[in-house]
C-alpha positions as CSV (number, residue, x, y, z in Angstrom):
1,X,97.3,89.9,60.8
2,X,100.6,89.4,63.2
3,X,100.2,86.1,64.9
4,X,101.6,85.6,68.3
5,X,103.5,82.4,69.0
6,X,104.3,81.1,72.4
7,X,106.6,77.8,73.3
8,X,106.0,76.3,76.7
9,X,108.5,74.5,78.9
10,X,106.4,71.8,81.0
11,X,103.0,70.5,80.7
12,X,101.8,69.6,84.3
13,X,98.9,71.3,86.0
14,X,99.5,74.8,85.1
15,X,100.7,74.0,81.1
16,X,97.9,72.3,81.0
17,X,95.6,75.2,82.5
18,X,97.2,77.5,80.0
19,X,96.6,75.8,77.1
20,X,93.3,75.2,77.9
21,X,92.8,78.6,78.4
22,X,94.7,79.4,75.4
23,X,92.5,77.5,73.3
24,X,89.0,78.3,74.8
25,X,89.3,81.8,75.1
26,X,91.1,81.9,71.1
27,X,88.1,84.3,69.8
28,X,87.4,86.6,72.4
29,X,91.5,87.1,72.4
30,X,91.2,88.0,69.3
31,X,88.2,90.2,69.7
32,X,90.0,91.7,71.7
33,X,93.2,92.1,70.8
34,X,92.9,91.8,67.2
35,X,95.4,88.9,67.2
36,X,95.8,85.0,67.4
37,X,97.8,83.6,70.3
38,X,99.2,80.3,68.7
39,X,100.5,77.8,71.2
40,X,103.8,76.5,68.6
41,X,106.0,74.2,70.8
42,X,105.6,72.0,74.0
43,X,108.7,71.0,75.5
44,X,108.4,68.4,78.3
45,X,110.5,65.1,79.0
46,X,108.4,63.1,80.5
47,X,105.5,63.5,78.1
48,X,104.8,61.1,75.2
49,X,101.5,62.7,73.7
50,X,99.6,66.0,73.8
51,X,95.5,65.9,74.2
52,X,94.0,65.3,70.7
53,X,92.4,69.0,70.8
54,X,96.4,70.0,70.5
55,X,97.5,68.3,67.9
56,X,98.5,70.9,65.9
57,X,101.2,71.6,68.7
58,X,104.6,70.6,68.3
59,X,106.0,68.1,70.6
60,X,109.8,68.1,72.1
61,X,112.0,66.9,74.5
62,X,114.5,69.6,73.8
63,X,113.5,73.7,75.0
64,X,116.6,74.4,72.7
65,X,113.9,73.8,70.0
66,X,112.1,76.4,71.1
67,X,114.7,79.0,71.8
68,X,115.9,78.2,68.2
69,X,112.6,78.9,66.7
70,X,112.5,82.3,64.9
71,X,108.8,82.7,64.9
72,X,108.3,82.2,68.7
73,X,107.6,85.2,70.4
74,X,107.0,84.1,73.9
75,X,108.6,82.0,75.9
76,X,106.7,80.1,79.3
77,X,108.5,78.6,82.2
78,X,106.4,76.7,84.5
79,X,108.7,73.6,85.3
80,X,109.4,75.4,88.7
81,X,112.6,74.9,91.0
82,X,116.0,76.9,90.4
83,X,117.5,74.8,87.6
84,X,117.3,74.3,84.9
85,X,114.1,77.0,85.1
86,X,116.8,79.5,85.5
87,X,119.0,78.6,82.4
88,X,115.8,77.9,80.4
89,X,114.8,81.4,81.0
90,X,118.2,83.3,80.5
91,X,118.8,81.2,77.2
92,X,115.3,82.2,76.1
93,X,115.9,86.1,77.1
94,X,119.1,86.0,75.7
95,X,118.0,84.9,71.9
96,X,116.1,87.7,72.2
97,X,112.4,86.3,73.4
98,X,110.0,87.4,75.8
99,X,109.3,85.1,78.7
100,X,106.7,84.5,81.2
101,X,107.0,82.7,84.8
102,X,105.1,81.8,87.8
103,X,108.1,80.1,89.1
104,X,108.3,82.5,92.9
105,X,110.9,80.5,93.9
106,X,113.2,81.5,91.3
107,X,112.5,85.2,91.3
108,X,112.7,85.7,95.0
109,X,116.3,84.4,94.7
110,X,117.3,85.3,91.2
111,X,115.1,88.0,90.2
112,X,117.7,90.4,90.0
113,X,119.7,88.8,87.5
114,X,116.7,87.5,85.3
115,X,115.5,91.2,85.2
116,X,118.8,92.3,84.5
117,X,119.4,90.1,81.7
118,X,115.4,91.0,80.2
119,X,116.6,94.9,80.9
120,X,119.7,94.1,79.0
121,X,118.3,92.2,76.0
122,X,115.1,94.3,75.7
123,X,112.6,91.9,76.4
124,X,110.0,91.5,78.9
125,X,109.3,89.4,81.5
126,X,105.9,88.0,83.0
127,X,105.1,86.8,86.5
128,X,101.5,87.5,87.1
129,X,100.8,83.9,88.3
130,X,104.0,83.8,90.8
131,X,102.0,85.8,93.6
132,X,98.1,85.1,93.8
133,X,97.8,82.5,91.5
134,X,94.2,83.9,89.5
135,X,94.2,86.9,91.1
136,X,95.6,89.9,89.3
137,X,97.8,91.2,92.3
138,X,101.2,92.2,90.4
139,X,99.4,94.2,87.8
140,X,97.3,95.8,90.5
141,X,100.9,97.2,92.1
142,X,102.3,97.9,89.2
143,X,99.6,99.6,87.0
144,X,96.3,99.8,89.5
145,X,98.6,101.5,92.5
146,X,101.2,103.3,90.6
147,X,100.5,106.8,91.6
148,X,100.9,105.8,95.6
149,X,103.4,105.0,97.9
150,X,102.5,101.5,99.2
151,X,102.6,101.9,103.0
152,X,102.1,98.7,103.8
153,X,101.2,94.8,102.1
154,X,99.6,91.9,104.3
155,X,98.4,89.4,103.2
156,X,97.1,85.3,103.4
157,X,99.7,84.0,100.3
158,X,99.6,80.4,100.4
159,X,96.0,78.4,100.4
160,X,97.7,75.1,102.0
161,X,98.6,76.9,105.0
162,X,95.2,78.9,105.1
163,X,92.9,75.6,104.7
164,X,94.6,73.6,107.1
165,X,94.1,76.8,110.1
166,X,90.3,77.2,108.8
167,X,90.0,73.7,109.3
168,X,91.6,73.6,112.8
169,X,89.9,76.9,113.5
170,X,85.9,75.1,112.7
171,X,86.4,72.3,114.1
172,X,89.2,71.6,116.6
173,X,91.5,69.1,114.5
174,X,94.6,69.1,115.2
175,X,97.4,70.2,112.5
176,X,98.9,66.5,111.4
177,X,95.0,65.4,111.0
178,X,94.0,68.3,108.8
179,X,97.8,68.5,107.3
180,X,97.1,64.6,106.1
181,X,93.5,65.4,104.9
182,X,95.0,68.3,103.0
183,X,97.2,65.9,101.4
184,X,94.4,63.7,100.2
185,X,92.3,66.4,99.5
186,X,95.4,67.4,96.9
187,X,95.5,70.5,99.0
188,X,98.6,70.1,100.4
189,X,101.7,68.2,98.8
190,X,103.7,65.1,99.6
191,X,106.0,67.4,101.1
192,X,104.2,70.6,102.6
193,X,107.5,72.3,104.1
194,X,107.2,75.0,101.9
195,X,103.8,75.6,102.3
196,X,103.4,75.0,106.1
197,X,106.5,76.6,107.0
198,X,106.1,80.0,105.3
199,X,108.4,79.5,102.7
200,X,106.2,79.9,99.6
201,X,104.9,82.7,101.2
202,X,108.0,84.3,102.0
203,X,108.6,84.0,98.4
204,X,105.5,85.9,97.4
205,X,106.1,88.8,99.6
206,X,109.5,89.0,98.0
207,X,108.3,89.7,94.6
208,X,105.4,92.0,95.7
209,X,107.9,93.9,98.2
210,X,110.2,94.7,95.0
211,X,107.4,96.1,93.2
212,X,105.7,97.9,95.6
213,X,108.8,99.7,97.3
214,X,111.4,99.7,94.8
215,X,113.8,97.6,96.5
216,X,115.3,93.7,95.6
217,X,114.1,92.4,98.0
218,X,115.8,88.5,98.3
219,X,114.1,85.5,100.4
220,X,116.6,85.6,103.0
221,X,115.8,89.2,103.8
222,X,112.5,88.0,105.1
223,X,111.8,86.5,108.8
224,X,109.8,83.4,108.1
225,X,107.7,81.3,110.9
226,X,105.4,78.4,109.6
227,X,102.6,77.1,111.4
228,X,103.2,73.7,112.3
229,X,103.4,74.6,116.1
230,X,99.9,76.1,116.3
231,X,97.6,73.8,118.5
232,X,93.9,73.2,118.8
233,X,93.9,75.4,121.8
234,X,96.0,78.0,120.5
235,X,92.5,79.0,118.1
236,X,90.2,78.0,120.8
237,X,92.1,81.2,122.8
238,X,92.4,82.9,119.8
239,X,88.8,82.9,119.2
240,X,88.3,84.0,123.2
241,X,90.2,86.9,122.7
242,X,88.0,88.1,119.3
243,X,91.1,86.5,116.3
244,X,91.6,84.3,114.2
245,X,94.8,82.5,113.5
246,X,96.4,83.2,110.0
247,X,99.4,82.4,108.6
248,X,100.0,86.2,106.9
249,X,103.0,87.8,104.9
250,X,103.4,91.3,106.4
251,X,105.4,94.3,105.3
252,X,105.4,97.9,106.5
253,X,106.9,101.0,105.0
254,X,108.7,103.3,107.5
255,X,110.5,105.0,104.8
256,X,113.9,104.2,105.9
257,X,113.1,100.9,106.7
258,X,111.1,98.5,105.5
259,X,109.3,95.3,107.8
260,X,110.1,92.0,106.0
261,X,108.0,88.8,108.0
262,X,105.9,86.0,107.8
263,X,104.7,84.4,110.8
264,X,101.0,82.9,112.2
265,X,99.7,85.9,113.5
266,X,96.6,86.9,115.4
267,X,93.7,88.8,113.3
268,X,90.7,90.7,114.9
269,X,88.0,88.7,114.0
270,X,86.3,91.8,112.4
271,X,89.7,92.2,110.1
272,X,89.1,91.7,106.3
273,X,92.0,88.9,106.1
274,X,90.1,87.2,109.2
275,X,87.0,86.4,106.7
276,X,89.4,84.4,104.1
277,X,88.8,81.1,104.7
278,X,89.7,77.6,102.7
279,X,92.2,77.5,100.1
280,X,91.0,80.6,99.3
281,X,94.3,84.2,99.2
282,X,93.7,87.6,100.3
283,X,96.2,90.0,99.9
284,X,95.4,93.7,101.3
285,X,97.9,97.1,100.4
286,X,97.6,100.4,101.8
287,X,98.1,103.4,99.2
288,X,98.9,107.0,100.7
289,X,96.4,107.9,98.2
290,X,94.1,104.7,97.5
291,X,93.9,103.6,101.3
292,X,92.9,100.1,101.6
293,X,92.8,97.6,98.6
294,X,91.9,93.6,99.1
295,X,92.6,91.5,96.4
296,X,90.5,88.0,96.9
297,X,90.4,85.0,94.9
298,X,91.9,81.5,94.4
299,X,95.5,81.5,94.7
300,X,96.4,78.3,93.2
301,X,94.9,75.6,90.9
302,X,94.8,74.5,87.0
303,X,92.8,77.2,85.8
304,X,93.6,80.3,87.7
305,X,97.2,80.2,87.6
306,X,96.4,79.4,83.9
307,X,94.5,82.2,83.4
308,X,97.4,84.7,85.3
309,X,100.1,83.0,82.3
310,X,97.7,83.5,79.7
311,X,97.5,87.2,80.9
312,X,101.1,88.0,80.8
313,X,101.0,86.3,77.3
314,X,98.3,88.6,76.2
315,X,100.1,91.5,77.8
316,X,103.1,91.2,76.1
317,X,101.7,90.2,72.8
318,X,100.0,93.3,72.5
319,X,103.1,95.6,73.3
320,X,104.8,93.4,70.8
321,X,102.2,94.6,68.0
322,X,102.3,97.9,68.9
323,X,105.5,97.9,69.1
324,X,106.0,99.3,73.2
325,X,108.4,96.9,74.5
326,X,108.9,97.5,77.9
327,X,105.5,100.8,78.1
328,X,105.7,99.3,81.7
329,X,108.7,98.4,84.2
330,X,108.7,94.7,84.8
331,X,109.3,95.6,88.8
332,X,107.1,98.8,88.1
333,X,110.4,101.3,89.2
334,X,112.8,101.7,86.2
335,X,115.8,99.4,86.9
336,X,118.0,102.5,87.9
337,X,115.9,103.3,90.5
338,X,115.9,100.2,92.1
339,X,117.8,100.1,95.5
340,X,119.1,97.4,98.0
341,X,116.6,96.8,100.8
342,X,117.0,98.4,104.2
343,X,115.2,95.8,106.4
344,X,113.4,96.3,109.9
345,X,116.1,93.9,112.4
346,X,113.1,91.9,114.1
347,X,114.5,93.1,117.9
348,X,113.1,96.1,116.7
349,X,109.5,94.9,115.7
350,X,106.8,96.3,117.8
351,X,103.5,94.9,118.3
352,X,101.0,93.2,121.1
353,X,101.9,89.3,121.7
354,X,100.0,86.4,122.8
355,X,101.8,83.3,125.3
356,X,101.1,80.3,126.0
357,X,103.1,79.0,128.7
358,X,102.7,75.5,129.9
359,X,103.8,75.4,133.4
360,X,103.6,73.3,136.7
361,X,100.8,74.3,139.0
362,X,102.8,75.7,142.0
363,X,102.3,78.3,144.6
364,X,104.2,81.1,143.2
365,X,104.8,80.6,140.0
366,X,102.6,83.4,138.1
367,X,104.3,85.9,140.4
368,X,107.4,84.5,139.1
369,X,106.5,84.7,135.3
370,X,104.8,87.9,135.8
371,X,107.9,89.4,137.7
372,X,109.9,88.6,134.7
373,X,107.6,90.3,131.8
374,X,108.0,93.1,133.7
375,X,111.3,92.7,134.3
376,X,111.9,93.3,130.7
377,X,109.3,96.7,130.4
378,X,106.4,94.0,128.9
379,X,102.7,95.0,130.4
380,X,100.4,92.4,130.3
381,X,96.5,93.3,128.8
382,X,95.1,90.0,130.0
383,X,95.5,86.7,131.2
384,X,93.6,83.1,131.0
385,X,94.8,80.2,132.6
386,X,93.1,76.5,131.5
387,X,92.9,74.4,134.5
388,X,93.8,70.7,134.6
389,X,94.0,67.8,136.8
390,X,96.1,67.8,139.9
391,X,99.9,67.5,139.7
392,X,99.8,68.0,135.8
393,X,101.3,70.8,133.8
394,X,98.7,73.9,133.1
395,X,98.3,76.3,130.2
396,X,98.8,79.8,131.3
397,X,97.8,82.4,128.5
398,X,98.7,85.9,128.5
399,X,98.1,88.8,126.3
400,X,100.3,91.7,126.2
401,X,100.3,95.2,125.2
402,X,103.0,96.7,122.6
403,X,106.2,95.2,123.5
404,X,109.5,94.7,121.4
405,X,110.4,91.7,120.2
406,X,113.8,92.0,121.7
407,X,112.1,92.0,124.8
408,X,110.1,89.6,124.2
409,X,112.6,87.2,123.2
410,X,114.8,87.9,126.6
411,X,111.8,87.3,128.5
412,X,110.2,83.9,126.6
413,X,114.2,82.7,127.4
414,X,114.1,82.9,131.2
415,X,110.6,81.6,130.9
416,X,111.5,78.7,129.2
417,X,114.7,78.1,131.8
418,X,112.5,78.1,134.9
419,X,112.1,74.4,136.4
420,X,108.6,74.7,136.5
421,X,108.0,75.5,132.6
422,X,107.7,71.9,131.0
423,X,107.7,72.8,127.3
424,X,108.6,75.8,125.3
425,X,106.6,78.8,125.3
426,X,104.3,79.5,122.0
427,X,104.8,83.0,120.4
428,X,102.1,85.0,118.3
429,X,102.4,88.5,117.4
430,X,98.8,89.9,117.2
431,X,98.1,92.1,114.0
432,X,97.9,95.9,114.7
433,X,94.5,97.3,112.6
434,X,95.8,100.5,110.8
């Protein structure tokens, strides 16, 4: 019986989580496979010891070990960040083994030349756990949806981001209080940019754009907007109007052009992504011939990202016994096929908006900011205005129909210019249900 063997570059929570996995699902793998997945090598420098139930598991502080080792078969990233993940994984591609990642950072900035290189060498290369973390979402797009033309993807991508708005959203904390619970919690990290700015989601919708459209898609081709601005009483009139504030990765397919954004955004209340709550990812795709597809689960943690690695390990290990290297496109288009993205400029985005403009409580002045949204062709659907003591600055709150964001932008700028505004106006689009 053909053994598969499989070296792993760090050992923190997700190493851990897949060899754990590795080792308590090692009889129904080979029920089902009719192989044994063998984790060889561990290569991590700040570890001294593995856990007694590995000791069969080689220890190192050198990957070259790995990539040296003839009977290794698989090779798994998850040290994360661009270097050295990205020479790890090219030196492991180019002596001629297979490798898996969940590092999204990496691939949504140097997918195309890791893919290349894979394409090059004939190896493959696994990502399930870089979008989703448990959930099966790449091989969903690539296998489940392969026979449709994805029209669109949205989708709640980073749990951080999702508890601390469900938190905010049930009871009225503001951000910095939840963010710092988060952090105890182990929610959030020491440093949540990445989370609460919409960066690690950016990075997801990256990889899932590439797959689902064809294109190489890069992080910098995405508009990003995190959610650190997003007040108490932006949810309480959120929840007035019928939404829910998420923080959602959206994409849309106009054939020519493809959307590219992630930004807080305004879901009907009735919505599928407005139910995800918690730490908890959602990710929905429209299929010409599928229609709507939601994709739930946990997107991050020990196990489930554990579980995702150990799926790609499976994966490849039985294409390497059956000899059908490559039976499926690592970005599900054949590399030839795969084009340089034509993205939507954001002027051009339409969609309804929310305001909130905090302005001084003068005789005139909604004539003046309503004179200016229509000014600029925007038609307002409703408006709330929050009263307050005398002589201090109110909240004015408007909702408008479709409008440009070109538009939109000219008309938040001579807002914001008038004497009577005190502090910037807050944007969110508002989803459009399809």
């Amino acid at each position: 019986m053909r053994e598969i063997h499989v070296g792993l570059i760090g050992f923190g929570t997700v190493g851990r989580g897949l060899a754990n996995t590795m080792l308590a699902q090692k009889e129904r793998l080979l029920q089902k496979t009719g192989t044994t997945f063998v984790l060889s090598t561990v290569a991590d420098i700040a570890l001294q010891s593995l856990p007694g139930e590995l000791s069969g598991v080689t220890l190192t502080k050198d990957a070259n070990d790995i990539f040296e080792d003839p009977k290794i078969d698989i090779v798994v990233e998850l040290i994360g960040g661009m270097e050295p993940a990205k020479t790890f994984l090219l030196k492991a591609i180019r002596s001629g083994k297979h490798v898996v990642t969940a590092n999204k950072a990496l691939l949504s900035v140097h997918g195309r030349e890791i893919f290349q290189a894979a394409a090059d060498n004939n190896v493959e290369v696994g990502f399930e756990a870089s979008v989703g973390g448990g959930i099966p979402v790449i091989k969903a797009l690539k296998e489940g949806l392969v026979a449709n033309r994805i029209n669109s993807i949205k989708g709640i991508m980073n749990g951080t981001a999702n508890y601390i708005l469900s938190q905010m959203t049930d009871h009225g904390t503001p951000f910095k209080d939840v963010l710092k619970e988060a952090q105890e919690l182990g929610f959030a990290e020491a440093d949540p940019t990445y989370d609460v700015e919409g960066i690690d989601t950016a990075h997801k919708l990256a990889i899932l754009m590439t797959i689902a459209y064809g294109q190489s898609v890069h992080l910098d081709d995405i508009t990003v907007e995190g959610i650190s601005n997003i007040e108490p009483i932006d949810i309480e009139f959120a929840k007035r109007f019928g939404y829910r504030i998420k923080l959602l990765a959206i994409s849309r397919n106009h054939g020519d052009h493809v959307e590219a954004r992630v930004h807080p955004t305004m879901v009907p209340e009735k919505h599928m992504l407005a139910t995800i709550n918690g730490a908890f990812n959602g990710i929905q795709f429209q299929g010409d011939t599928v229609g709507d597809v939601l994709l739930y689960g946990q997107g991050a943690g020990m196990m489930p990202t554990g579980s995702a690695v150990a799926a790609d390990v499976v994966d490849i290990g039985r294409n390497i016994i059956n000899g059908c290297i490559n039976r499926v496109p690592a970005l599900s288009y054949l590399p030839e096929y795969i084009e340089k993205p034509t993205i939507t400029p954001m002027q051009q985005l339409v969609c309804p908006y929310y305001f909130r403009i905090t302005a001084l409580d003068k005789p005139g002045v909604l004539s003046i900011i309503t004179g200016i949204f229509g000014k600029h062709g925007i038609s307002i659907r409703s408006m709330m205005q929050q009263e307050r003591d005398a002589n201090e600055p109110v909240f004015i709150v408007f909702r408008t129909h479709r409008a440009t964001e070109g538009a939109i932008e000219k008309a938040i700028t001579e807002i914001d210019a008038l004497d009577v505004c005190t502090v910037p106006t807050v944007k969110i689009r508002l989803l459009i249900p399809e």
